[in-house]
C-alpha positions as CSV (number, residue, x, y, z in Angstrom):
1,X,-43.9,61.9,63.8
2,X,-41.5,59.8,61.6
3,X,-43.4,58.9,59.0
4,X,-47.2,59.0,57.0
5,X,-47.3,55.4,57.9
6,X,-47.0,55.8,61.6
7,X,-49.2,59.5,61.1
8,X,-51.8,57.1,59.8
9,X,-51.7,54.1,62.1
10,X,-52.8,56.8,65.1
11,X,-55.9,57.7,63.3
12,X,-59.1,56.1,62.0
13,X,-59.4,56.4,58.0
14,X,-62.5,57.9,56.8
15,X,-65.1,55.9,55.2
16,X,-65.6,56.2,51.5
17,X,-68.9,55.4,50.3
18,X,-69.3,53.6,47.6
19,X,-70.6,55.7,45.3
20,X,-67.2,58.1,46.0
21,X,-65.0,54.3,45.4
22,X,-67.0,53.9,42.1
23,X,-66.6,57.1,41.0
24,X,-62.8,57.5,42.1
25,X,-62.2,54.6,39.2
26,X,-64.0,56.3,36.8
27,X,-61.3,59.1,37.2
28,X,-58.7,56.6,36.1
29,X,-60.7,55.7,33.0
30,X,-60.9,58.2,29.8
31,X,-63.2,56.3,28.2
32,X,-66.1,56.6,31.0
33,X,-69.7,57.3,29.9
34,X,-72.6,59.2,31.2
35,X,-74.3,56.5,32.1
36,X,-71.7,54.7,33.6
37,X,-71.5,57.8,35.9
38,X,-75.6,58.4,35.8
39,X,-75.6,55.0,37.3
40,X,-73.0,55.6,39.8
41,X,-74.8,58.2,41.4
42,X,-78.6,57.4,40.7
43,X,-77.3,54.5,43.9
44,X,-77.5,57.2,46.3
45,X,-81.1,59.0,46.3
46,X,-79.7,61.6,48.8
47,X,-76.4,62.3,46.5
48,X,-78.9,63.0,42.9
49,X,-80.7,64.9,45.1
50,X,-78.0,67.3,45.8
51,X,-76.7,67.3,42.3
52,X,-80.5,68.4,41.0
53,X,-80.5,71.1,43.4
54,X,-77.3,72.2,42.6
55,X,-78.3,72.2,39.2
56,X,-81.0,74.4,39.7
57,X,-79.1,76.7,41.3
58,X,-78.2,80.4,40.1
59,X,-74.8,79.2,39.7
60,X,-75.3,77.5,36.6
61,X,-78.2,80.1,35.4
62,X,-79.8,77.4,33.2
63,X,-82.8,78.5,31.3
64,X,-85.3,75.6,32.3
65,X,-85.2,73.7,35.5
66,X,-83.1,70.1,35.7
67,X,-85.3,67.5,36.6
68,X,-83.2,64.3,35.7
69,X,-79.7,63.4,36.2
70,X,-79.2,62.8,32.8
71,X,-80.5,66.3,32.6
72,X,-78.0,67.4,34.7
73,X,-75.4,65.8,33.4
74,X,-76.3,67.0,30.0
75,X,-76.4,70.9,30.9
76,X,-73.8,71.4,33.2
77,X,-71.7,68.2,32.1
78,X,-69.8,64.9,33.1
79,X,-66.7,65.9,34.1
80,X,-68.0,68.7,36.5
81,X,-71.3,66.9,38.0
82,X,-68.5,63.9,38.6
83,X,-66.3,66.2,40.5
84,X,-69.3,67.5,42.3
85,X,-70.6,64.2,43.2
86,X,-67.1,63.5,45.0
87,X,-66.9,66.3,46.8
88,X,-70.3,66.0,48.4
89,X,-69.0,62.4,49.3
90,X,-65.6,63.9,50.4
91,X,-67.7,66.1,53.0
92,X,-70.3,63.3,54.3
93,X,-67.0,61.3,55.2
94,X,-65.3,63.8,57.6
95,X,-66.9,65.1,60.3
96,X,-66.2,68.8,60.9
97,X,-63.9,68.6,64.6
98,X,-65.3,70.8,67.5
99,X,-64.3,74.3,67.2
100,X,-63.3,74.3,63.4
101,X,-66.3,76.6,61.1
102,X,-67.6,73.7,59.0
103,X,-69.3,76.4,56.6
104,X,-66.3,78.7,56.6
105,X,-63.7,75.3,55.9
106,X,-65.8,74.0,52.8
107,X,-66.4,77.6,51.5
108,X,-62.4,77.9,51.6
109,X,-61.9,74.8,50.0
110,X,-64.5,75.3,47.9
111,X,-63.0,78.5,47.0
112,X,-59.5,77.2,46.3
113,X,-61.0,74.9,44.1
114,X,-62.6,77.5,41.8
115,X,-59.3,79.6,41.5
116,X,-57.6,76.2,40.7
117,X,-59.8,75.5,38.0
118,X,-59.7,79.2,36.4
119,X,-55.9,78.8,36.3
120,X,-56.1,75.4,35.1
121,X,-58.0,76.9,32.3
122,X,-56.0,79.7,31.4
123,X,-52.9,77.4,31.3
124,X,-54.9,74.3,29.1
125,X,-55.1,71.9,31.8
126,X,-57.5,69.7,32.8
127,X,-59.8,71.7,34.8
128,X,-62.3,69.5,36.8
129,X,-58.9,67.7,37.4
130,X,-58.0,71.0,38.7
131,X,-60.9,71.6,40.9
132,X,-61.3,68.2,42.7
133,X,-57.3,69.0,43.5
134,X,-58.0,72.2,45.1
135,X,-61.2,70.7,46.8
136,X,-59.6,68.6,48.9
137,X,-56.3,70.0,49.6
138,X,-57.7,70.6,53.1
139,X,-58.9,67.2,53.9
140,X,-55.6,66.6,55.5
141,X,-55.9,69.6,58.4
142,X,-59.3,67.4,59.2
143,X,-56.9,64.2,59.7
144,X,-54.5,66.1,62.0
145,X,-57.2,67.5,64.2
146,X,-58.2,63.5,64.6
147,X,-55.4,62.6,66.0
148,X,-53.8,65.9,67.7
149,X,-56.8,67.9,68.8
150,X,-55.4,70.4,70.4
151,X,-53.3,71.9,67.6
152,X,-56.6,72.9,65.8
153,X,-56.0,76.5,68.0
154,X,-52.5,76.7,66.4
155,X,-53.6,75.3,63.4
156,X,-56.0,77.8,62.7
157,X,-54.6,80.9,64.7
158,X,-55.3,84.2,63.7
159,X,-54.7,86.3,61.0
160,X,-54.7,83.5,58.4
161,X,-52.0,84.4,56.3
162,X,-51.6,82.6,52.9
163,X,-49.3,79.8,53.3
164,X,-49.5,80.3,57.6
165,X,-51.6,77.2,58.0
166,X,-49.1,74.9,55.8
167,X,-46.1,76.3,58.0
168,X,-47.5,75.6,61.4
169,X,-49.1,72.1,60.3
170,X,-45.2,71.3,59.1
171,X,-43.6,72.8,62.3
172,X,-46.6,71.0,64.9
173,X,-46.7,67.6,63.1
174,X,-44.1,67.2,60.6
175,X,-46.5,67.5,57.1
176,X,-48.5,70.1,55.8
177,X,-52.5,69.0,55.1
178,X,-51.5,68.7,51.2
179,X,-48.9,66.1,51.9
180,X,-51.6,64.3,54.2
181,X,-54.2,64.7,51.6
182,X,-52.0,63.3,49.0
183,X,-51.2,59.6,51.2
184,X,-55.0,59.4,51.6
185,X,-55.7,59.9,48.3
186,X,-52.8,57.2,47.2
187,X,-54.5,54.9,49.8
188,X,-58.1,55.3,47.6
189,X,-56.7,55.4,44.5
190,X,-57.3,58.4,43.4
191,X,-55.2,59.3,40.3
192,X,-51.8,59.6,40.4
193,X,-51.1,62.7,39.2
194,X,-53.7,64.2,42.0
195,X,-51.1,62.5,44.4
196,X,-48.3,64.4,43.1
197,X,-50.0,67.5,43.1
198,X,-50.9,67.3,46.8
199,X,-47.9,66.2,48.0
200,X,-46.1,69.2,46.3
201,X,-48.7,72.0,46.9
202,X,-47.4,73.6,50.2
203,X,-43.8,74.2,47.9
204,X,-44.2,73.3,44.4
205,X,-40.8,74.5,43.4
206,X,-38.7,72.6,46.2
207,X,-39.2,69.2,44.8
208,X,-37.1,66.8,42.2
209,X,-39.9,66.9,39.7
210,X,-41.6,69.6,38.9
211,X,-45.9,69.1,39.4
212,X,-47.9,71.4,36.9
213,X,-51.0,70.8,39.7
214,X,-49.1,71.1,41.9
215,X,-48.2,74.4,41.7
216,X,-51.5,75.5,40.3
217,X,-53.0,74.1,43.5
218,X,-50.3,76.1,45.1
219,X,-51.7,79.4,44.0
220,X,-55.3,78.8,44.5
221,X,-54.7,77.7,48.1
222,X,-52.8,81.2,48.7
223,X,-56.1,83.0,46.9
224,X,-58.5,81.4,48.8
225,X,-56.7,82.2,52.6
226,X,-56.8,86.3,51.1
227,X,-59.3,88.6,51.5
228,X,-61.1,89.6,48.2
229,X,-59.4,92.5,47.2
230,X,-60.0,91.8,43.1
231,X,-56.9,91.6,40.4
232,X,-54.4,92.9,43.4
233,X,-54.4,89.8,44.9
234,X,-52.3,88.6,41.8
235,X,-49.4,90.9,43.1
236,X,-49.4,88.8,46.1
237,X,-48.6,85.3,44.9
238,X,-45.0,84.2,44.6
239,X,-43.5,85.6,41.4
240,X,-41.1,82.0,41.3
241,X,-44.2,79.9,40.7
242,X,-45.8,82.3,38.4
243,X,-42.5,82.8,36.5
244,X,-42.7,78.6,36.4
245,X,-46.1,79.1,34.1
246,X,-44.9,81.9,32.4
247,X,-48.3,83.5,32.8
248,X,-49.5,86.6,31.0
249,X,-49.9,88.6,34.2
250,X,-51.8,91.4,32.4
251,X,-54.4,88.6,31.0
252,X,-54.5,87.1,34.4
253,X,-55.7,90.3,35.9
254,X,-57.9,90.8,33.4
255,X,-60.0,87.4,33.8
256,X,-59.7,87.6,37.3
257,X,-63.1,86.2,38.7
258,X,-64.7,86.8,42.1
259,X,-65.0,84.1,44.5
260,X,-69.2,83.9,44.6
261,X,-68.9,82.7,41.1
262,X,-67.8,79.2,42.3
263,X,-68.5,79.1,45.8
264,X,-71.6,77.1,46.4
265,X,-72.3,74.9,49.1
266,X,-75.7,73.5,48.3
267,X,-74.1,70.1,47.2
268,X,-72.6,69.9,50.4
């Protein structure tokens, strides 16, 4: 294919509720309240209901239940019951294809965002920013399979290697998911910065301007397609894009957290 523009003529956008739409802009605004955000999601009973569950879950290890949104909010905060709230709207508006594991998709996504918000964190960037990145990096393989059905078996062959599924996406279509993800998120106006960062996260360090996310997504996309094997998998990642953070390695390994702390798929 030539171009996104002709990619995305051959296939059928996804629907973004409303809720997701309002919510997006809220992304774009600093100044956003709780209750502008309360409100946003109170319109969809079946959306608060996930967040409450999800606030009662042993993720978040509250000590009372969460009854309210605004209880929910309150303990485990805006900026991450907002991210939430989209990515449970992210999932209800793609369809998992025939012969992709929807469980074993969202739990790697869900996974990459988690280590993308832990490195967000250790390099003082904005985390849920972070996380909503790394959540929907993948949204793009679901776009491909739309229109090119039968490249889901290549797509996905065996082992996954970190980085294997970006390479084969590039070589069968032309684009890897992220630079996918990144024209579907510039056609629903998610922030700009998020665009960058998708469109560089399959090789952060081969474009003109250099993408903080970017690269940060970069990592946590290469931790989430490896087996848990603890503060190893550090060794693993590409030393160029570390080098590009200047991480302390020996901090990294010691805050290195274990994928069931974030994975949790009861808001999806």
């Amino acid at each position: 294919m030539s171009s996104l523009d002709s990619f995305f003529e051959s296939i059928k956008l996804p629907a973004m509720p409303e809720v997701a739409h309002a919510l997006i802009k809220t992304l774009n605004h600093n100044d956003a309240t709780i209750l502008e955000v309360r409100n946003i999601i109170a319109k969809d009973p079946a959306l608060s209901a996930k967040l409450l569950r999800l606030g009662n879950s042993a993720q978040f290890g509250l000590p009372r239940g969460v009854g309210t949104l605004d209880h929910a909010i309150a303990m485990v905060g805006m900026s991450q019951v907002r991210t939430l709230a989209l990515a449970a709207c992210l999932n209800d508006s793609f369809p998992t294809p025939p012969g992709l594991d929807r469980k074993e998709f969202w739990k790697n996504s869900m996974a990459c965002a988690g280590y993308a918000q832990w490195l967000a964190q250790c390099l003082d960037m904005d985390a849920q920013q972070a996380w909503l990145t790394g959540m929907m990096l993948r949204l793009g393989e679901l776009l491909i399979v739309q229109t090119e059905p039968k490249t889901l078996l290549e797509i996905e062959k065996l082992p996954h290697l970190p980085g294997g599924r970006w390479e084969r996406e590039k070589r069968l279509v032309g684009f890897s998911e992220g630079e996918i993800t990144a024209e579907l998120a510039r056609r629903w106006d998610f922030p700009m910065q998020i665009v960058q960062a998708l469109q560089r996260s399959s090789s952060p360090l081969h474009e003109q301007a250099f993408s903080r996310l970017g690269s940060v997504v970069h990592l946590a996309g290469l931790l989430a397609d490896m087996p848990y094997t603890g503060p190893d998998m550090i060794d693993a990642l590409p030393p160029e894009v570390l080098d590009s953070f200047q991480m302390d390695i020996p901090w990294l390994r010691d805050s290195f957290p274990q994928p069931d702390t974030f994975v949790n798929l009861s808001a999806l």
